[in-house]
The first five atom37 places (N, CA, C, CB, O) and aatype in JSON, in Angstrom:
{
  "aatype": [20, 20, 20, 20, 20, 20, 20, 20, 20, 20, 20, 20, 20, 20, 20, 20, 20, 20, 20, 20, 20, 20, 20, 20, 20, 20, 20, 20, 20, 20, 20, 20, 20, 20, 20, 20, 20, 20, 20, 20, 20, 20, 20, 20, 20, 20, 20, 20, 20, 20, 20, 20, 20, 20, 20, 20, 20, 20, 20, 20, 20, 20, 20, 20, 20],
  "atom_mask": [
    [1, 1, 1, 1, 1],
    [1, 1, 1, 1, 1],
    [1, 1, 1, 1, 1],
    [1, 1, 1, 1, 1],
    [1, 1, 1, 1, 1],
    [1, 1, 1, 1, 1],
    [1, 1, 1, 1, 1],
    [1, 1, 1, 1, 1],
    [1, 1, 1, 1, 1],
    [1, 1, 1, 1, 1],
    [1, 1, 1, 1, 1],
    [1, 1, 1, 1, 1],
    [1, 1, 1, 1, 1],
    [1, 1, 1, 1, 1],
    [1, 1, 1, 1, 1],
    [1, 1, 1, 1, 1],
    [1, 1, 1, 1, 1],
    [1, 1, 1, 1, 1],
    [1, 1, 1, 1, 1],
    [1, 1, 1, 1, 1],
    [1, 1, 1, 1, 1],
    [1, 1, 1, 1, 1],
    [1, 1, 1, 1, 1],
    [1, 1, 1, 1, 1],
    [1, 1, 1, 1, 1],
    [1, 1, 1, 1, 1],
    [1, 1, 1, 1, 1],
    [1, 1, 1, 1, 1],
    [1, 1, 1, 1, 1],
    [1, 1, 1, 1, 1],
    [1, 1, 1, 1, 1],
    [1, 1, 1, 1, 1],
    [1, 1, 1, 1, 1],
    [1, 1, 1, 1, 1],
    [1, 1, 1, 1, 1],
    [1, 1, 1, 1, 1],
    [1, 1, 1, 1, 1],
    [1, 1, 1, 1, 1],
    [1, 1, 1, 1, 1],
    [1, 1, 1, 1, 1],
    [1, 1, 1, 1, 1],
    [1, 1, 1, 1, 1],
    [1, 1, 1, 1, 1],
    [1, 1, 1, 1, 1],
    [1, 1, 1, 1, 1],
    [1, 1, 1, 1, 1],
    [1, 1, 1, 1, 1],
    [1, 1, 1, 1, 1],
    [1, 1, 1, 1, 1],
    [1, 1, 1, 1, 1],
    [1, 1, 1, 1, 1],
    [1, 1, 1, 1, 1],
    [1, 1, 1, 1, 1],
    [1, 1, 1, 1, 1],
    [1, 1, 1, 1, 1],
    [1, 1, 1, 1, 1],
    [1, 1, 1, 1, 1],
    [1, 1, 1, 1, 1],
    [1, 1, 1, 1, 1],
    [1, 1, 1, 1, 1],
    [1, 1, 1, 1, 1],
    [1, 1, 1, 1, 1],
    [1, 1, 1, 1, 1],
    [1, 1, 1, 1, 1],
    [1, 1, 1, 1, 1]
  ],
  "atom_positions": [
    [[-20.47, 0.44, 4.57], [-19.99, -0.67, 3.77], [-18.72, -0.3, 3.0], [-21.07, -1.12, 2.8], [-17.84, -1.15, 2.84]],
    [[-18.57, 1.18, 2.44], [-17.4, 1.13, 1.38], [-16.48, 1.49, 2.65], [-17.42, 2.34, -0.17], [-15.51, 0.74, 2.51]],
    [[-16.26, 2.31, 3.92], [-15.31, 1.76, 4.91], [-14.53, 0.51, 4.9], [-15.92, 1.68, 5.92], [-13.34, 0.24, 4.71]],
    [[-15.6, -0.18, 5.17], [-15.16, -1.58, 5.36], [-14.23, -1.99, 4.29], [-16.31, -2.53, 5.39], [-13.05, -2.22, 4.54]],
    [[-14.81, -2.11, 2.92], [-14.17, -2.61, 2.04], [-12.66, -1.64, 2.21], [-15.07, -2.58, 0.65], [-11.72, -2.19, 2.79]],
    [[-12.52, -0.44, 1.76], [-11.77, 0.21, 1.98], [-10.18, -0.26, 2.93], [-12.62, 1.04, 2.4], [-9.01, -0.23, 2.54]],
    [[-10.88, -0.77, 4.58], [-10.02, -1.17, 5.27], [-9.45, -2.41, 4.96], [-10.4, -1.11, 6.33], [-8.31, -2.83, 5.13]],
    [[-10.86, -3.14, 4.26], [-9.64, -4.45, 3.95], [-8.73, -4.48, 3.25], [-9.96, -5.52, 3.49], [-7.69, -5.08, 3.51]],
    [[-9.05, -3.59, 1.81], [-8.01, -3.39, 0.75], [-6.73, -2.66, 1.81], [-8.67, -2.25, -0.73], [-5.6, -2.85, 1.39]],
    [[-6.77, -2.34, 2.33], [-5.36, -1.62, 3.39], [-5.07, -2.82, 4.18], [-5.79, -0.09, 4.69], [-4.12, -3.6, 4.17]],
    [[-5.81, -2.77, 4.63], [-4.94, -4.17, 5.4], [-4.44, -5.09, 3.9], [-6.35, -5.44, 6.71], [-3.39, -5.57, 4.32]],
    [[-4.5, -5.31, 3.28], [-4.09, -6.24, 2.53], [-3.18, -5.85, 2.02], [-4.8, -6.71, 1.78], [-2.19, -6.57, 1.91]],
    [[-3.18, -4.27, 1.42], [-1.88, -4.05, 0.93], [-0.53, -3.89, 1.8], [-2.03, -2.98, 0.24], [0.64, -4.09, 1.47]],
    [[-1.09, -3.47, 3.0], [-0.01, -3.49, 4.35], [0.44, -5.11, 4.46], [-0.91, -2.91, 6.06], [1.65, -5.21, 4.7]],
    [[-0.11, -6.14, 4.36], [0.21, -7.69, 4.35], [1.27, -7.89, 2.86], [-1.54, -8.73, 4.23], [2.34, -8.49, 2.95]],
    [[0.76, -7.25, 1.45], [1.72, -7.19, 0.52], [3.02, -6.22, 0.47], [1.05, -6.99, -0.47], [3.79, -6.33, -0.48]],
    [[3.17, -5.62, 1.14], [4.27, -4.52, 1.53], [5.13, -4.81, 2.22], [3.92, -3.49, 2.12], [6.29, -4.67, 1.82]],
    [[4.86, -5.32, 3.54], [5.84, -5.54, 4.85], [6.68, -6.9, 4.15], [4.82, -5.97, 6.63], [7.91, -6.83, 4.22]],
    [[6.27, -7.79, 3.68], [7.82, -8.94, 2.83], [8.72, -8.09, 2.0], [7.25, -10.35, 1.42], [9.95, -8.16, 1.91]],
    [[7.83, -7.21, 1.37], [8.95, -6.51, 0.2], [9.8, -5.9, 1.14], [8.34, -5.26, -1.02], [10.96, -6.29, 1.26]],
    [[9.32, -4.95, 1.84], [10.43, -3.83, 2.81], [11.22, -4.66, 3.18], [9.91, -2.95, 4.23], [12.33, -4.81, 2.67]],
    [[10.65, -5.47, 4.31], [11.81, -6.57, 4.53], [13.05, -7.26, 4.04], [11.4, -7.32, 4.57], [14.18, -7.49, 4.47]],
    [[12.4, -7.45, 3.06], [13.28, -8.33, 1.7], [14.52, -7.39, 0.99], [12.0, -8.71, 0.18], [15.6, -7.75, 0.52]],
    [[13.86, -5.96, 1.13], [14.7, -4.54, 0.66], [16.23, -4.45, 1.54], [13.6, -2.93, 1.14], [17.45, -4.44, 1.38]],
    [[14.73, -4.37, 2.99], [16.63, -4.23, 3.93], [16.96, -5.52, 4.57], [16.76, -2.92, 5.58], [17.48, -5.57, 5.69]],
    [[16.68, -6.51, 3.91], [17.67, -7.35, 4.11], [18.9, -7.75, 2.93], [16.95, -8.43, 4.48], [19.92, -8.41, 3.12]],
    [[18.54, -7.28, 2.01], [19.61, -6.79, 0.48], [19.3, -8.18, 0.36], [21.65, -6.12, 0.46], [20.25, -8.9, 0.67]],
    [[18.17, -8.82, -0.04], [18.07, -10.41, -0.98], [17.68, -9.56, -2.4], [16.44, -11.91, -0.34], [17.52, -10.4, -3.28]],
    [[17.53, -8.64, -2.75], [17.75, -8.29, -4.3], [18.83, -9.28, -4.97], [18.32, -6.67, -4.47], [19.95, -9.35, -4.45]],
    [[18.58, -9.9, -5.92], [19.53, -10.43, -6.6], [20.49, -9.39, -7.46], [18.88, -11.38, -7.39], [21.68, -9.69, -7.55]],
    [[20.27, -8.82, -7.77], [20.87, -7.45, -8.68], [19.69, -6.11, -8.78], [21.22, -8.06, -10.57], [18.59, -5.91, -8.26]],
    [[20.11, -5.75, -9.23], [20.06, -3.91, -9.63], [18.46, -3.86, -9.86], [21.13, -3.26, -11.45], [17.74, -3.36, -9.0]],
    [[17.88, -4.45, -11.16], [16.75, -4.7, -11.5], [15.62, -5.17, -10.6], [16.94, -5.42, -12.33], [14.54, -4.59, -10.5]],
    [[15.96, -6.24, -9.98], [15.72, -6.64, -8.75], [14.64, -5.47, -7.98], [17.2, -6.84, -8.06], [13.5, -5.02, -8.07]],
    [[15.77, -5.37, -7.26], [15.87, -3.91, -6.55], [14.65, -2.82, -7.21], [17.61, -3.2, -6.89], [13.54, -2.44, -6.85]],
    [[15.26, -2.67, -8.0], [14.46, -1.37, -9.03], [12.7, -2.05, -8.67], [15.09, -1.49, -11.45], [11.79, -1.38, -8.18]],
    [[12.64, -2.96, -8.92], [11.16, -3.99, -8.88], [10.83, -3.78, -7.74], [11.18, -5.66, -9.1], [9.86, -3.07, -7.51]],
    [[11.44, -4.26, -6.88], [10.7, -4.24, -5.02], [10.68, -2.96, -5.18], [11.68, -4.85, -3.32], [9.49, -2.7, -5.01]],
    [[11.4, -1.62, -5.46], [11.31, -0.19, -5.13], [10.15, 0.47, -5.66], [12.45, 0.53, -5.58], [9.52, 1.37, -5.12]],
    [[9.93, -0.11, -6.85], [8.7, 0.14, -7.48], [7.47, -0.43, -7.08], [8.82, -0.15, -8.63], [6.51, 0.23, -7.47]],
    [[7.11, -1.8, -6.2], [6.36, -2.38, -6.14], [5.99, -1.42, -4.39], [6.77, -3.97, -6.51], [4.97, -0.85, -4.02]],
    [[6.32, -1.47, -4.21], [6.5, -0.61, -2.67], [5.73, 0.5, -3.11], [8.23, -0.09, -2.06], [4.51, 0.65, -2.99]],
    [[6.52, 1.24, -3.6], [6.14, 2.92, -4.21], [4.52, 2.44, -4.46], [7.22, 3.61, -6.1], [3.71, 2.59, -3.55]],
    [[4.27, 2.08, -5.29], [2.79, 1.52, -6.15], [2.19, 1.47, -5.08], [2.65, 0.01, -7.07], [1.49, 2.42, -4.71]],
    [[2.37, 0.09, -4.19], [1.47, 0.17, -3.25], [1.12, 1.35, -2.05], [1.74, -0.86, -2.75], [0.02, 1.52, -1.52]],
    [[2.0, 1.89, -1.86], [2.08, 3.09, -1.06], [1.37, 3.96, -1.66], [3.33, 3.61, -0.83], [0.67, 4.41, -0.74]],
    [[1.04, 4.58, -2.73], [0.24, 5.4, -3.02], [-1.19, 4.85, -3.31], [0.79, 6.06, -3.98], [-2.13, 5.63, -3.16]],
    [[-1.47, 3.41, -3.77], [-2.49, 3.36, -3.94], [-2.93, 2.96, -2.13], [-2.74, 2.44, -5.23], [-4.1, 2.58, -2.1]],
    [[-2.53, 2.96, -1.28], [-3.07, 3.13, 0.17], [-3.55, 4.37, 0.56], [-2.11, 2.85, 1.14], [-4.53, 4.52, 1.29]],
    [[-2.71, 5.48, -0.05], [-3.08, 7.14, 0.14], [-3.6, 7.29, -0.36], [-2.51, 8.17, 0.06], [-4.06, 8.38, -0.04]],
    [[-4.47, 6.68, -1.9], [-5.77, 7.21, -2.88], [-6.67, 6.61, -1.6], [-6.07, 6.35, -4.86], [-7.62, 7.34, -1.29]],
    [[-6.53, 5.39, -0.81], [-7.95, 4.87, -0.3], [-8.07, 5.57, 0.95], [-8.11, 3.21, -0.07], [-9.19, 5.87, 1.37]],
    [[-6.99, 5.86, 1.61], [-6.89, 6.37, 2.87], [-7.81, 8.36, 2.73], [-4.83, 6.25, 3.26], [-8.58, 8.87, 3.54]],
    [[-7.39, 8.82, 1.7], [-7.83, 10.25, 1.0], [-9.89, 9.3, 0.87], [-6.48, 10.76, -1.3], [-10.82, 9.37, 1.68]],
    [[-9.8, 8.64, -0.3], [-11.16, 8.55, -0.71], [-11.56, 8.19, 0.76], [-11.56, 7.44, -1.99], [-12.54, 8.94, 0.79]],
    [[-11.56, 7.72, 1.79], [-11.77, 6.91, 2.77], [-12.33, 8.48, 3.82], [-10.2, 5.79, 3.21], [-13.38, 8.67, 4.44]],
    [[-11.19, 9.29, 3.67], [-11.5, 10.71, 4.58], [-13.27, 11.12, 3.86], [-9.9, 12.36, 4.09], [-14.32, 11.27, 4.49]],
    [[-13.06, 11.21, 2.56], [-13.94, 12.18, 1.76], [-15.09, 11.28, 1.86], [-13.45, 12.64, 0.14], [-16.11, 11.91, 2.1]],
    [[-15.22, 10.34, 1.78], [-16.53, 9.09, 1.93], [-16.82, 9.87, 3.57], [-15.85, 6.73, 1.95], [-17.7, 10.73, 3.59]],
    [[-16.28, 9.64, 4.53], [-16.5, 10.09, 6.07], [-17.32, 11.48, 5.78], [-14.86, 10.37, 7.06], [-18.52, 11.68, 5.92]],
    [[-16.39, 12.3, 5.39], [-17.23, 14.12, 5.22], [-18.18, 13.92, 4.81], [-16.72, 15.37, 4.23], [-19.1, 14.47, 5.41]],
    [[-18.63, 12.94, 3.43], [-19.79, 13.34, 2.97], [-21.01, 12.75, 3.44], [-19.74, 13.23, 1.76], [-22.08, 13.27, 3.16]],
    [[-20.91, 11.24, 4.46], [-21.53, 10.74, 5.41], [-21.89, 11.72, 6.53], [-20.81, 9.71, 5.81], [-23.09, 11.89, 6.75]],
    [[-20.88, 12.48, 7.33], [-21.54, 13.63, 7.88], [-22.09, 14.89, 7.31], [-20.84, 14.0, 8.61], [-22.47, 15.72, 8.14]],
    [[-22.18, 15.09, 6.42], [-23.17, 15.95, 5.56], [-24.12, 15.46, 5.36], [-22.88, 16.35, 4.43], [-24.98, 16.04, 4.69]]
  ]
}
């Protein structure tokens, strides 16, 4: 069950990510700040995919134990 949940929260954040990147290299930043925001909002989500993707490994190990 926490798999599951796990994958959806990834898939979802991969669905909130791919407009921003997009949006990045297509330079629709209105200015600087802008920018700074999508770079940050990216970053954020990117790591909180590697906390679930990590907890996601360690949930697996301790299922085979």
């Amino acid at each position: 069950m926490n798999h599951k949940i796990i994958n959806v929260t990834v898939s979802y954040i991969n669905e909130r990510r791919e407009p921003l990147q997009i949006a990045l290299c297509d330079g629709t930043a209105k200015d600087f700040a802008d920018y700074q925001r999508l770079c940050g909002e990216i970053r954020g989500l990117t790591v909180i995919e590697l906390y679930l993707k990590d907890l996601a490994k360690k949930l697996e190990q301790d299922d085979d134990d």
